[in-house]
VMD Tcl script that draws the C-alpha trace (Angstrom):
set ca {
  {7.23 -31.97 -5.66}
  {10.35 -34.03 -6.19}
  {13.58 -31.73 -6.76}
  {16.05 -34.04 -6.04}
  {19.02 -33.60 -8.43}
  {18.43 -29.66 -8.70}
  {21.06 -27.74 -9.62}
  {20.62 -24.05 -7.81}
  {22.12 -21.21 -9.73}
  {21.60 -17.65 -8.84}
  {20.10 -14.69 -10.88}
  {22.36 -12.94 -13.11}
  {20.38 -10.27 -12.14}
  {21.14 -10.90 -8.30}
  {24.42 -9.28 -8.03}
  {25.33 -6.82 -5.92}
  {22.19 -5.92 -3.63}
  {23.36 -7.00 -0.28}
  {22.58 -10.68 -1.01}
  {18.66 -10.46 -2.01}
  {19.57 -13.28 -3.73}
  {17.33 -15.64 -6.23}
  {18.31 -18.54 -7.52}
  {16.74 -20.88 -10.24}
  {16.94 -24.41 -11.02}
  {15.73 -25.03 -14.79}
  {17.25 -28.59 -14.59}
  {14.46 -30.80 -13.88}
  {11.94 -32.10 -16.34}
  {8.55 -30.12 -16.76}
  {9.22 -27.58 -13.62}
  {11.49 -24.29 -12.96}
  {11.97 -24.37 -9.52}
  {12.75 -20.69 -7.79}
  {14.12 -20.21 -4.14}
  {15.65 -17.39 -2.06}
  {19.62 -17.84 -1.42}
  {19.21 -17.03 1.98}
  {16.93 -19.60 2.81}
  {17.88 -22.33 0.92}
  {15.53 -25.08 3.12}
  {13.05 -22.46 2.45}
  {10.11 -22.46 0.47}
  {10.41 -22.70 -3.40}
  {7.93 -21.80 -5.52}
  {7.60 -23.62 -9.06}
  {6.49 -23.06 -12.84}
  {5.85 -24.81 -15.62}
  {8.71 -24.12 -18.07}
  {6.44 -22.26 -20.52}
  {5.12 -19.91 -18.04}
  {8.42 -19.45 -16.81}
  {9.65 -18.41 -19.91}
  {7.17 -16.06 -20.85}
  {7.78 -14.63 -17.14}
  {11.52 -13.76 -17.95}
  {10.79 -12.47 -21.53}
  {8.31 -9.69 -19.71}
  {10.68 -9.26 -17.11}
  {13.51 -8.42 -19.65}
  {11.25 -5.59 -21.58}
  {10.67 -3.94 -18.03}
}
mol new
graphics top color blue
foreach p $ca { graphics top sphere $p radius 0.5 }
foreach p [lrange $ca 0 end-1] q [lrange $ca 1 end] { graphics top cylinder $p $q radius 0.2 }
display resetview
């Protein structure tokens, strides 16, 4: 998978935890790219932007 031209923000949920960091890249067309700030070579796993929504929505109710 091509992410050339991502653009890496972190969590907003991230803060504060010692640097268990994630970041997300929502930039790119058709894919949500997800990586760990520590590791930024590291693997990245990837969703389609409709999954990924649906993800954070049950992640917000808990």
């Amino acid at each position: 998978m091509d992410l050339i031209g991502a653009r890496w923000r972190k969590s907003t949920r991230s803060g504060g935890n010692g640097g268990n960091c994630v970041e997300v890249a929502d930039n790119l067309a058709g894919v949500v790219a997800v990586r760990d700030s520590k590791d930024p070579a590291g693997p990245v796993l990837t969703f389609d932007p409709a999954a990924w929504t649906r993800f954070v929505r049950m992640a917000k109710r808990g």
